[in-house]
N, C-alpha and C positions, 0 to 999 in steps of 0.2 A: 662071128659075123653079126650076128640077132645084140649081141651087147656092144659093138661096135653103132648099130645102127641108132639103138637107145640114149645111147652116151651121146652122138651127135643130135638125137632130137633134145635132148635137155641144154648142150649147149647153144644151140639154134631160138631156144625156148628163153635160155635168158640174157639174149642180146634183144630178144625184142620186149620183153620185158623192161631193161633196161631203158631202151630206146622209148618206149610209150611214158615211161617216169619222167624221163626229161623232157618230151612233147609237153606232158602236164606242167610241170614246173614251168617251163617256157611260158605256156599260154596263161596260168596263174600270175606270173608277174608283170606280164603284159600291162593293165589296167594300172597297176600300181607305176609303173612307170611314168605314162601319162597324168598320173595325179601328181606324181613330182613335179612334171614340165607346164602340167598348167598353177601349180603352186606356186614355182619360181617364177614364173610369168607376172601371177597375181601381185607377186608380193614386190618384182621389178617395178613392175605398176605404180603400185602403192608408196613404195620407199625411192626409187631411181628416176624414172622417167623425166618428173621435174626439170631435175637439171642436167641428165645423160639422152632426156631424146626418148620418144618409144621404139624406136629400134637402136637404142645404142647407140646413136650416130655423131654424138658431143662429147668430147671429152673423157674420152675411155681410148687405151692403150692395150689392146688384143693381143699384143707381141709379149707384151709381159706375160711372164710364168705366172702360173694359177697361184702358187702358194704368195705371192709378192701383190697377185688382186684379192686374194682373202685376206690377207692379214692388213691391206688398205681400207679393205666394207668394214673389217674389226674394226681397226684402232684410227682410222681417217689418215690423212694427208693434208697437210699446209701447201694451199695451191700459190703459185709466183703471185697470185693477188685473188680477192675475193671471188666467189664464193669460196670457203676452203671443203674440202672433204672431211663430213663430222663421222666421229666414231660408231659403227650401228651397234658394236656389241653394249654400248653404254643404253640403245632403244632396241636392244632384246632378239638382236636378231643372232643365231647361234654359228659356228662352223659349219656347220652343215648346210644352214640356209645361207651361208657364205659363197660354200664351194658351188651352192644351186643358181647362186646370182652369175658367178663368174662362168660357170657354163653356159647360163640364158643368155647370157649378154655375149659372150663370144659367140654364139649360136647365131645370130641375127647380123656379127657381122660379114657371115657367107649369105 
């Protein structure tokens, strides 16, 4: 009974141990998150806005799949008539700060 009771405080012991690791890990990447979303905001800003609008509201296509609006921030788009969509991977902008645009900008149109 006394090694029954042991056994279950050790298992008791590291589910909450467990449970306090991911609490931390959670709350660690928290901040790091928000640096992403005010990144891609910034850099919406900086590179989009111009001619998509501060909230997205010009010329953007939210129905298309993510990977069909990253590889359009890459490699740009020939629009029916000017302005066209220029290439950003040619002004340094990476996949990743692709996939952060295409999130920001679909983000704003809810």
């Amino acid at each position: 009974m006394m090694r029954l009771r042991i056994t279950r405080v050790k298992q008791v012991g590291l589910v909450l141990a467990g449970v306090m690791m991911a609490a931390t890990l959670l709350i660690a990447s928290a901040p790091a998150r928000a640096t992403a979303d005010d990144d891609s905001g910034a850099l919406y800003k900086s590179k989009c806005a111009m001619c998509h609008g501060q909230t997205a509201e010009k010329k953007f296509d939210a129905a298309k799949g993510d990977d069909d609006l990253m590889q359009i921030v890459l490699k740009g788009k020939q629009a029916e008539k000017p302005p066209n969509m220029p290439a950003f991977a040619d002004r340094g902008i990476t996949a990743d700060q692709a996939k952060a645009l295409v999130a920001f900008m679909k983000s704003q149109k809810h």
